[in-house]
C-alpha positions in Angstrom: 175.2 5.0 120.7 172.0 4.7 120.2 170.5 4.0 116.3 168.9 7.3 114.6 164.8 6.4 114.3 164.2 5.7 110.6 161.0 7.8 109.1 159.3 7.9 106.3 159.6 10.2 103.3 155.4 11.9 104.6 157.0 12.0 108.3 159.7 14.1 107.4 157.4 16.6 105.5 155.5 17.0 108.8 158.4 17.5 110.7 159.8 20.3 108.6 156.5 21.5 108.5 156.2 21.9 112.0 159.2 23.6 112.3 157.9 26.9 110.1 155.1 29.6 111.7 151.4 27.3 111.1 150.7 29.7 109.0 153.6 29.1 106.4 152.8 25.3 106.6 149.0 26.6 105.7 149.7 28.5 102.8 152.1 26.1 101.4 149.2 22.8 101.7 147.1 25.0 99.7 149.5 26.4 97.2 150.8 22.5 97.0 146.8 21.1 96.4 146.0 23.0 94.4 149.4 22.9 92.0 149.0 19.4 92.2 145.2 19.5 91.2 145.9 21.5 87.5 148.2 18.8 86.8 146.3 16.4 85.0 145.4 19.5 82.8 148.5 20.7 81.8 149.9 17.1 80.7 146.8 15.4 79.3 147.7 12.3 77.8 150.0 11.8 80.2 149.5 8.5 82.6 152.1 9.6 85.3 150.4 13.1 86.0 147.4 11.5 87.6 149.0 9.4 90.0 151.5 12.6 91.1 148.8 14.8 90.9 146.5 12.4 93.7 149.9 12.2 95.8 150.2 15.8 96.2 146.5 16.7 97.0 146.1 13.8 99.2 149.6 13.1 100.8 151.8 15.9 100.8 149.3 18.7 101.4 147.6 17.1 104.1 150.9 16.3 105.8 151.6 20.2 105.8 148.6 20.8 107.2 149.3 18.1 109.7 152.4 19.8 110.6 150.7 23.1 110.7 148.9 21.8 113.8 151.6 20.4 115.6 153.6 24.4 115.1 150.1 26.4 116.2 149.9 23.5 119.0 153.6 24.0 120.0 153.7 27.6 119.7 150.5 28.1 122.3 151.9 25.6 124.5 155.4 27.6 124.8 153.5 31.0 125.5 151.8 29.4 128.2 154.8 28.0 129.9 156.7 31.5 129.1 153.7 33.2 130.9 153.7 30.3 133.9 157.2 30.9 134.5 156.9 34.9 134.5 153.6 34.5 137.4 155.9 32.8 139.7 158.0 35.2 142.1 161.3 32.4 142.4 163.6 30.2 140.7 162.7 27.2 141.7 159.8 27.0 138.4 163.0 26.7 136.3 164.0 23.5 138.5 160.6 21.9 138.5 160.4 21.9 134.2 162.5 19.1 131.8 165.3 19.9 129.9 163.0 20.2 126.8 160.6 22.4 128.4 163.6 24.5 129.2 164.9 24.7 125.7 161.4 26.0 125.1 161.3 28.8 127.5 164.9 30.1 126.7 163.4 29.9 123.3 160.2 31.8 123.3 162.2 34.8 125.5 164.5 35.5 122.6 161.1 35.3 119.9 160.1 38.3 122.5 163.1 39.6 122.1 162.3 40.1 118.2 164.7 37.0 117.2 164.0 34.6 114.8 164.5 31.0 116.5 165.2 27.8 114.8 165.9 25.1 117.2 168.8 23.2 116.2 168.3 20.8 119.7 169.1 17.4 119.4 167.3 14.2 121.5 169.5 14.7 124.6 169.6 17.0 127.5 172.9 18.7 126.7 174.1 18.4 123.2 175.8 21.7 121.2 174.2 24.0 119.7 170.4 24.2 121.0 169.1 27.1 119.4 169.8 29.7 116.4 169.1 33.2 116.4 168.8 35.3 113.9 168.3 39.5 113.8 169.1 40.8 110.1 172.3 39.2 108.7 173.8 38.3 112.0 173.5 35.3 113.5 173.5 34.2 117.0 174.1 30.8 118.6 172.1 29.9 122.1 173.5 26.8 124.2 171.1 25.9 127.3 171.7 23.6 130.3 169.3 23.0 132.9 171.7 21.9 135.7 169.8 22.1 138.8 172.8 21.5 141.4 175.9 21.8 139.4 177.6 25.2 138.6 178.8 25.3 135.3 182.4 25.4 134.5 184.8 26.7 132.1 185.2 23.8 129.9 181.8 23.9 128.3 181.7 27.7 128.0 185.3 27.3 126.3 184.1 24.6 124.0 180.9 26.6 123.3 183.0 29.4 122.0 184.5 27.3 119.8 181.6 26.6 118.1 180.9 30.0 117.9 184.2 30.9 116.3 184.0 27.1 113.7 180.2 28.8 112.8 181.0 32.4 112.1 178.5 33.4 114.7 178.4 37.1 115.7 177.5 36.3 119.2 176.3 33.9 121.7 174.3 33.0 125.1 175.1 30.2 127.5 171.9 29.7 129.4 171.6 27.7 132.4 169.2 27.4 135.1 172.0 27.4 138.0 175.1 29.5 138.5 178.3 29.6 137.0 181.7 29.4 138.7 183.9 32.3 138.5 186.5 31.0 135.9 183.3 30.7 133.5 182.8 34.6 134.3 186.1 35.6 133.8 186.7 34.0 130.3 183.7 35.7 128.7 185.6 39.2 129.3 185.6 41.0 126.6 184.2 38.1 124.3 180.8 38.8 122.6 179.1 35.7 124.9 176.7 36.5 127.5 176.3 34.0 130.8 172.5 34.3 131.9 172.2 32.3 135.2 168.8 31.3 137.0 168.2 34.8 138.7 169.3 36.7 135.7 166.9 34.7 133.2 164.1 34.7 135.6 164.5 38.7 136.1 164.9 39.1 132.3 161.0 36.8 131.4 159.3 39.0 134.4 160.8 42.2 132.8 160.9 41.4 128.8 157.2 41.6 128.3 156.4 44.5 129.8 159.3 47.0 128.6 157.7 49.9 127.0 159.5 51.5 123.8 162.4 54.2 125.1 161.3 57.6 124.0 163.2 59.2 121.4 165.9 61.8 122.3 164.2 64.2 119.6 160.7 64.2 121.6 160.6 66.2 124.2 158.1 66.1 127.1 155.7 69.3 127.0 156.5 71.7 129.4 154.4 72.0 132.7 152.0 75.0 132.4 152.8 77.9 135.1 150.9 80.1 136.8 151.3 83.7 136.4 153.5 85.6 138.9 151.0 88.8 139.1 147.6 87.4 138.5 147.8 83.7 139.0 146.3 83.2 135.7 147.6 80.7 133.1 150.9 81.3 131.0 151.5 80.8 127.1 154.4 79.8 125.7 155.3 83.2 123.0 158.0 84.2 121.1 160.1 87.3 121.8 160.6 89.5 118.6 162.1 92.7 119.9 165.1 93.1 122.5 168.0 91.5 123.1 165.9 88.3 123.4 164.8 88.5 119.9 164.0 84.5 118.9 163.8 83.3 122.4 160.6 81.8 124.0 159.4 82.7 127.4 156.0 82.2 129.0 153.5 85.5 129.1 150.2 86.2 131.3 147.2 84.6 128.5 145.5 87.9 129.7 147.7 89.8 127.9 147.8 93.2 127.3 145.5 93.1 130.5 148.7 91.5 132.8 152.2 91.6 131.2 153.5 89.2 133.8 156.4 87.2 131.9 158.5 84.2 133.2 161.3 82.3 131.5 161.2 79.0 130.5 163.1 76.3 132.4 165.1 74.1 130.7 166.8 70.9 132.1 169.9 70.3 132.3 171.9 67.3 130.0 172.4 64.2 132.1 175.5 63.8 133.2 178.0 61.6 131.3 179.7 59.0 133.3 182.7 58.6 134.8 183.1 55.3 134.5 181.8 55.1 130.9 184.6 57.6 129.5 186.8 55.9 131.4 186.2 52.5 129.3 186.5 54.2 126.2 190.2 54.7 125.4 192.3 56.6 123.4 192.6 54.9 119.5 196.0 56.3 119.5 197.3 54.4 122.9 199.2 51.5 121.9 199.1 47.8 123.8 200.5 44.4 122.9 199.3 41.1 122.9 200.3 39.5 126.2 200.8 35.6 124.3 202.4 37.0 120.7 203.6 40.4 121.3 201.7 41.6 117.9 200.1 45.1 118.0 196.7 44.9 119.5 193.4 46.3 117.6 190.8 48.5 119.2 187.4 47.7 117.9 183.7 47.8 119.0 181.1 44.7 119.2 178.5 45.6 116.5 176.0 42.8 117.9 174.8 40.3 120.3 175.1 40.8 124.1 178.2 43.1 124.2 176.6 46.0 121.4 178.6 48.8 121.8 181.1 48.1 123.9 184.9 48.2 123.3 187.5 45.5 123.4 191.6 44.9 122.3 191.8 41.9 119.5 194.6 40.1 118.4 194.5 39.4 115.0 197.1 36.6 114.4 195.5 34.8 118.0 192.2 35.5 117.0 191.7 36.2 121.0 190.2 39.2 122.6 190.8 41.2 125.8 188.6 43.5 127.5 189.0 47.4 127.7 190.2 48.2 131.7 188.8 51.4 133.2 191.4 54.1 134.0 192.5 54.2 137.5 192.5 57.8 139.0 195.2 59.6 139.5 197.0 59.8 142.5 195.8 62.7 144.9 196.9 64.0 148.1 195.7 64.1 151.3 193.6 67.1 152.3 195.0 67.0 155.9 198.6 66.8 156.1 199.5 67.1 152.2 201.3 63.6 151.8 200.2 61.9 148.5 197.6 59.3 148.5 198.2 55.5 147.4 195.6 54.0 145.2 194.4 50.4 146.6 192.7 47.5 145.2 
């Protein structure tokens, strides 16, 4: 194994340096220099304060500033390969990049994403935990592997998930720029781990930029403005206050008491609820046991990460998790001759 690189006490303050926003690092070199400088004149008489007092304004707050340059230099180098990648129309740009630069573009699409990245990477291509997220008080681990021929496996996603489970993460992402095999697929079901492939991450970077804001369920587009049934002039939205319509709005002829042409206001209907969606959320009071213990199972809700808002059956004493199984429909019978329908998978 190869020796760890031995650095100085200065390199190590540019390093951590360059790990904060340039602007932090900025702030801090002048809040440092300028601590540093009042020194001498809150310890006069003192022989020591000069000498800690020219180490801070010449050492430490220009190696904050140092490392200031390297994060502003970093940062505009990893929204240019984020925008590089998002201009090209395949895959193959995920390919042609190192497993560094990778790390970097998985990196700068969860900043998008309003995260707050730390990069826990080590020197290698494929080592743990690679990046940390952070949204609030939950915490999210992020573990990439540029494998440009292979399919990823079950073992490393199982081993992943262990780490998630030893750190107390909320959730996680296993990012890779292949595929994965179909064991890898099924263990994730109904843990709170996402598996973004090649196609998925390079659909999510083209897509992520440009989402606008969902509108709000209590705004309400404005109704289109008719045209009045007797004169064809333009309707206003009034408010009935005699009848058995008392309350209710309805459109009137703006040449009114000239035209009384009236019309009723259209409203759309709800959108429909699915099927499938009611389907996947069971009934609290139906009962199931854990296949490997036999103890009671637990129906509970992912409150983060990938799988927010979606249901799932955990085992307590296992600390293992199954996912919730649509309903299957209920047998029917045949319209023709009457004999009952078999349901097929």
């Amino acid at each position: 194994m190869a020796r760890k690189k031995r650095t100085s006490p200065l390199e190590d303050i540019v390093i951590i340096a360059s790990k904060f926003p340039w602007w932090i690092s900025v702030v801090l070199a002048g809040v440092i220099f300028f601590t540093f400088r009042a020194l001498p004149a809150r310890n006069p008489g003192n022989l020591v304060s000069p000498m800690f007092a020219m180490l801070g304004q010449f050492f430490v707050a220009p190696a904050f500033l140092i490392g200031a340059g390297i994060s502003a230099f970093n940062s505009m180098k990893q929204r240019k390969l984020y925008e590089t990648v998002k201009s090209r129309a395949d895959v193959a740009s995920l390919n042609e990049m190192s497993w560094g630069e990778f790390e970097t573009l998985v990196a700068e699409h969860f900043k998008r994403k309003g995260f707050e990245v730390a990069r826990e990477g080590g020197s290698c291509p494929d080592g743990g935990i690679d990046l940390v997220l952070r949204k609030g008080r939950e915490k999210h681990l992020v573990q990439c592997k540029q494998w440009k021929a292979y399919k990823v496996s079950v073992q490393p996603v199982r081993e992943f998930y262990g780490v998630m489970a030893a750190a107390g993460a909320a959730g996680g992402y296993f990012v890779t720029s292949g595929t994965f095999t179909e064991d890898a697929k099924a263990f994730v079901r109904g843990l709170n781990l996402e598996l973004i492939d090649g196609q998925k991450l390079k659909s999510m970077i083209g897509t992520v930029a440009n989402v606008a804001p969902a509108p709000s369920t209590a705004q309400v587009a404005p109704p289109v403005t008719p045209r009045c049934p007797k004169c064809g002039a333009a309707m206003q939205v009034r408010l009935a206050r005699k009848g058995a319509n008392a309350g209710q709005k309805f459109w009137g002829c703006s040449t009114y008491p000239k035209c009384n042409g009236t019309q009723i206001i259209e409203v759309a209907d709800p959108a429909p609820v699915s099927q499938n969606s009611e389907a996947l959320q069971p009934k609290e009071k139906e009962k199931r046991s854990c296949p490997d213990c036999g103890s009671e199972l637990v129906l509970r809700t992912f409150q983060s990460g990938p799988k927010e808002g979606q249901s799932f059956y955990a085992c307590l004493p296992c600390k293992k998790a199954w996912p919730v199984q649509p309903k299957e429909e209920p047998e029917k019978s045949r319209p023709d001759c009457g004999s009952e329908l078999v349901l097929k998978k």
